[in-house]
C-alpha atoms as a printed R data frame, in Angstrom:
    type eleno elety resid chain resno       x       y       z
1   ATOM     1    CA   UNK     A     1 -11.238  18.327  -5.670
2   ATOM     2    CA   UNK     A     2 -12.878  17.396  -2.460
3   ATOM     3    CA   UNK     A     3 -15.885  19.650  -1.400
4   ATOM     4    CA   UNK     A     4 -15.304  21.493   1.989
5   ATOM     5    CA   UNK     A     5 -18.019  19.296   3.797
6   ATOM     6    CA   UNK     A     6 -15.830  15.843   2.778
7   ATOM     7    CA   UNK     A     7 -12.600  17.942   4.157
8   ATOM     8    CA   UNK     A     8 -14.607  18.515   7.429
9   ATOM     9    CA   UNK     A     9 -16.137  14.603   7.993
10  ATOM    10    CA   UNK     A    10 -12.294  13.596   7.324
11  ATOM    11    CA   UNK     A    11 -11.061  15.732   9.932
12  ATOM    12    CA   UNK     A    12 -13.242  14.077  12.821
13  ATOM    13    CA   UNK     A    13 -12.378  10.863  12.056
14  ATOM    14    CA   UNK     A    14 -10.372   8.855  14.715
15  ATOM    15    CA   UNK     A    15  -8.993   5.514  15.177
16  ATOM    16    CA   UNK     A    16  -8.919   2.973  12.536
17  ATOM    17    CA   UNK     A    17 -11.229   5.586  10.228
18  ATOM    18    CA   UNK     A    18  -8.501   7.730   9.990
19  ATOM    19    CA   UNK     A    19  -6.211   5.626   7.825
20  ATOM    20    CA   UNK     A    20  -8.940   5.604   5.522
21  ATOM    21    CA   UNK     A    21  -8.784   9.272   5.774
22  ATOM    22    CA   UNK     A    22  -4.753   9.337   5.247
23  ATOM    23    CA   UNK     A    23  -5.590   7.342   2.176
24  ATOM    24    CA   UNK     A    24  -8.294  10.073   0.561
25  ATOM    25    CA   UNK     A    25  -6.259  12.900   1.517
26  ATOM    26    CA   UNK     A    26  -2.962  11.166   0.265
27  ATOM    27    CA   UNK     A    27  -4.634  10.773  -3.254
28  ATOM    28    CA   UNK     A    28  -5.934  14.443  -3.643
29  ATOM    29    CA   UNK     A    29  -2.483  15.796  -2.323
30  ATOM    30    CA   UNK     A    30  -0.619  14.029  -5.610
31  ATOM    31    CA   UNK     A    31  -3.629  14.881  -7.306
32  ATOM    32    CA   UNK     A    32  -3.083  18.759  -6.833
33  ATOM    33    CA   UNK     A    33   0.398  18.236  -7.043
34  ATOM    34    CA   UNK     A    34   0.846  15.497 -10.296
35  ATOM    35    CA   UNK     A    35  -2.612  15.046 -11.863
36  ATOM    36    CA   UNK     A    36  -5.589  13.254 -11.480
37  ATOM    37    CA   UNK     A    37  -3.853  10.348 -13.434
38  ATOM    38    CA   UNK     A    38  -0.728  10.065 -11.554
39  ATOM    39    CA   UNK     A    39  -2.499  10.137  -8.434
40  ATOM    40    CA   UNK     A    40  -4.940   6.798  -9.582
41  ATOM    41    CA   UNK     A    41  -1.386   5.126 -10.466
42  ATOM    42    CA   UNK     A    42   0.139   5.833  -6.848
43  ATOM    43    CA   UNK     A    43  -3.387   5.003  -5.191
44  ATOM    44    CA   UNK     A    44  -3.414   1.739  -6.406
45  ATOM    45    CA   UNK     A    45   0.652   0.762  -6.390
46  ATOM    46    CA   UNK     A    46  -0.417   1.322  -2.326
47  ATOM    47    CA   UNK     A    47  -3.045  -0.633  -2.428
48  ATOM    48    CA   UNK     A    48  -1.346  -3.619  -4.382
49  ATOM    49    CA   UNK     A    49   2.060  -3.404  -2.499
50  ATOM    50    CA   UNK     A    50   0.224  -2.571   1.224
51  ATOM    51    CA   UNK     A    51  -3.238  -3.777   0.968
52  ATOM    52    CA   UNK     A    52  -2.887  -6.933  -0.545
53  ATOM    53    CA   UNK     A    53   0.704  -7.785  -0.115
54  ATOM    54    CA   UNK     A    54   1.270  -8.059  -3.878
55  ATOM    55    CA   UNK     A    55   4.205  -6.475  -5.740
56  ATOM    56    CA   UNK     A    56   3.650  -3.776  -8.194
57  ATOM    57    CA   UNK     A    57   5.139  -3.125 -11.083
58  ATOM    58    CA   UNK     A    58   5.223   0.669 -10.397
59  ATOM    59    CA   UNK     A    59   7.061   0.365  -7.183
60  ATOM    60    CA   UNK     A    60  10.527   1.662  -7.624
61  ATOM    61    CA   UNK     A    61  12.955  -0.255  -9.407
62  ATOM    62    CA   UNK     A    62  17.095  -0.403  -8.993
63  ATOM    63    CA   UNK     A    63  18.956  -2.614 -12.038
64  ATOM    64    CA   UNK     A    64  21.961  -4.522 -10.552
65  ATOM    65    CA   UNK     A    65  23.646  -6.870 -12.734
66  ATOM    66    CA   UNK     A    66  23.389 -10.338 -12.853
67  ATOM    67    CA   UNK     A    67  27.073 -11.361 -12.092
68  ATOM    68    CA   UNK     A    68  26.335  -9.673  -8.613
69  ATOM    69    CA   UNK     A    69  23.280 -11.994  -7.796
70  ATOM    70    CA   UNK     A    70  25.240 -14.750  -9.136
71  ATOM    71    CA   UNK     A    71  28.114 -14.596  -6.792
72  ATOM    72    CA   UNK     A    72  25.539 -12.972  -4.230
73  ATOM    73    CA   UNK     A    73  25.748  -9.418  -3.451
74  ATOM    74    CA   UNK     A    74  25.286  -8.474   0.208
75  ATOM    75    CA   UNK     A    75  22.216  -6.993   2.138
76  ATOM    76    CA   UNK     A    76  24.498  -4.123   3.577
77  ATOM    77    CA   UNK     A    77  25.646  -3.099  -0.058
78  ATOM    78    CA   UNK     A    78  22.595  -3.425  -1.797
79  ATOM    79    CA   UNK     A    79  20.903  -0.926   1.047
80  ATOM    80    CA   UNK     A    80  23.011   1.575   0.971
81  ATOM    81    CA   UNK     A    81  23.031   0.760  -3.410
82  ATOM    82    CA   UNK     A    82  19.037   1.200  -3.419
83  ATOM    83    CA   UNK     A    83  19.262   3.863  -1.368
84  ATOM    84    CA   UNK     A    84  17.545   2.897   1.512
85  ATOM    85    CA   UNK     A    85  20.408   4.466   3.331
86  ATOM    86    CA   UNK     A    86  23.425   6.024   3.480
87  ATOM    87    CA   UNK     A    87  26.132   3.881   5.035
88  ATOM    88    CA   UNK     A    88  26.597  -0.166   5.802
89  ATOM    89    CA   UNK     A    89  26.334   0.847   9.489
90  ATOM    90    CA   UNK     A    90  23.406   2.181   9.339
91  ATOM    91    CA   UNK     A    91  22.454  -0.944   7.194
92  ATOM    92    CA   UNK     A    92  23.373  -2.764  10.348
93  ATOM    93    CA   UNK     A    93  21.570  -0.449  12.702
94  ATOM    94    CA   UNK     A    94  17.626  -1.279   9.979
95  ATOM    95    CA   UNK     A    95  19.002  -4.934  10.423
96  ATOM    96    CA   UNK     A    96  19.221  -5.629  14.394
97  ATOM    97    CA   UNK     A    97  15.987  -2.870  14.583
98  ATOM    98    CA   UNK     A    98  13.788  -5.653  12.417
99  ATOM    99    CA   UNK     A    99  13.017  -3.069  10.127
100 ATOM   100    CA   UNK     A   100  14.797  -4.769   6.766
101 ATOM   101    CA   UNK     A   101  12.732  -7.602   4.430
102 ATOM   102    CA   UNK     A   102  13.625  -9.444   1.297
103 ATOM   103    CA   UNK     A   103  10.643 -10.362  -0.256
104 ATOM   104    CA   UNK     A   104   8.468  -9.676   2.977
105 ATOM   105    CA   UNK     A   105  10.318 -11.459   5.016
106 ATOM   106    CA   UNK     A   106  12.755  -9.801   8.065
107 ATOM   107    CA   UNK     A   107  16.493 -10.085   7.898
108 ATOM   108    CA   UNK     A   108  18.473 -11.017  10.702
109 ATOM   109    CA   UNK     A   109  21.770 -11.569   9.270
110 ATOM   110    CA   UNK     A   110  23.969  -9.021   8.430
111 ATOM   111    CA   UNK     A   111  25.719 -11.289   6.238
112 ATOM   112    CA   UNK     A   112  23.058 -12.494   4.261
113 ATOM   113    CA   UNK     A   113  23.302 -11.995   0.230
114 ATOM   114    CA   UNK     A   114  20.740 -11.462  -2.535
115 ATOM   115    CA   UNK     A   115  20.963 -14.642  -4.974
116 ATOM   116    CA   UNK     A   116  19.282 -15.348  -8.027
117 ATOM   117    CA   UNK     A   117  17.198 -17.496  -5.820
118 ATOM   118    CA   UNK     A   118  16.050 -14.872  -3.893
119 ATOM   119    CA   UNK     A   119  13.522 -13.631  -7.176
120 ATOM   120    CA   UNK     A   120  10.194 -13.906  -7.208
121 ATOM   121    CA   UNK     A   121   8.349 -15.359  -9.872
122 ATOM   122    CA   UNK     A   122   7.916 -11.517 -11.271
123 ATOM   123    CA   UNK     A   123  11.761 -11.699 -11.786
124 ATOM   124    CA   UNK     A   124  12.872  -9.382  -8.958
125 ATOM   125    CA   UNK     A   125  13.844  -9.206  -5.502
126 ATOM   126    CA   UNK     A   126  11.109  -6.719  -2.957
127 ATOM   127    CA   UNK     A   127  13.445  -4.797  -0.395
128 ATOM   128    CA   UNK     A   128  11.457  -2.965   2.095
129 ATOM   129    CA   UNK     A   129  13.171  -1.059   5.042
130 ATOM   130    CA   UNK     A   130  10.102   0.147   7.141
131 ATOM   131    CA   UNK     A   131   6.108  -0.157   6.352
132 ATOM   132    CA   UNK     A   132   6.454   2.597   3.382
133 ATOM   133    CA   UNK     A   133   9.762   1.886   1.918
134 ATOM   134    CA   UNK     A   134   9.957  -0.648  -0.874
135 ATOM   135    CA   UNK     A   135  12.139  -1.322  -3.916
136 ATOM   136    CA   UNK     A   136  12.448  -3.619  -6.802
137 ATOM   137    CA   UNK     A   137  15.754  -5.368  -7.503
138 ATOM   138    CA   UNK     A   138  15.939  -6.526 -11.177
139 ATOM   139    CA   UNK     A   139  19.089  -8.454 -12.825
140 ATOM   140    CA   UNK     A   140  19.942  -7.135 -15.860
């Protein structure tokens, strides 16, 4: 648990300090809620997957299978599949916004499908929607 004093220097932080304090208070929240040990995990899938750019084998992970890569299986489908959300128009709507990547890297086509070129060398396919929103697509 953090001391009261630690609670207090964290809440007169401003600017780029308080991300760090986000971070800290992030942690203790799953802490309290999960365990000491669960928090640790989820403190340092963030770091891998937002720090350093890196993907993490904790990060969530939807199975499609491997027919659908191989005859490519849309971006629209596969958002509203991994449940990034809830219809293909809103699909759309992440697209033309900039806020859909495959493997870090924006879509702008609507059209576009996930191939089995697509995966990384880890075997899977990073879809973020947003800065905090990532998933793992694995063939199976």
């Amino acid at each position: 648990e953090l001391p009261l004093a630690e609670i207090d220097r964290l809440a007169k932080l401003e600017g780029a300090e308080l991300n760090e304090a986000k971070k800290i208070l992030a942690t203790e929240a799953t802490a309290l809620l999960h365990g000491r040990e669960a928090a640790d995990r989820a403190e340092g899938t963030a770091r891998a997957t937002f720090e350093q750019g890196t993907l993490s084998e904790t990060l969530p992970t939807y199975e499609v299978p491997r027919a659908e890569l191989e005859k490519g299986w849309g971006i629209l489908t596969a958002n509203t599949h991994v449940g990034f959300v809830a219809s293909t128009s809103e699909a759309r709507r992440q697209i033309r916004g900039g806020g859909l990547k495959v493997n870090d890297k924006t879509v702008t086509d609507e059209k576009r499908l996930l191939t089995l070129s697509d995966l990384t060398p880890e075997g899977v396919i990073k879809l973020s929607l947003g800065k905090k929103r990532h998933v793992l697509v694995r063939p199976v």
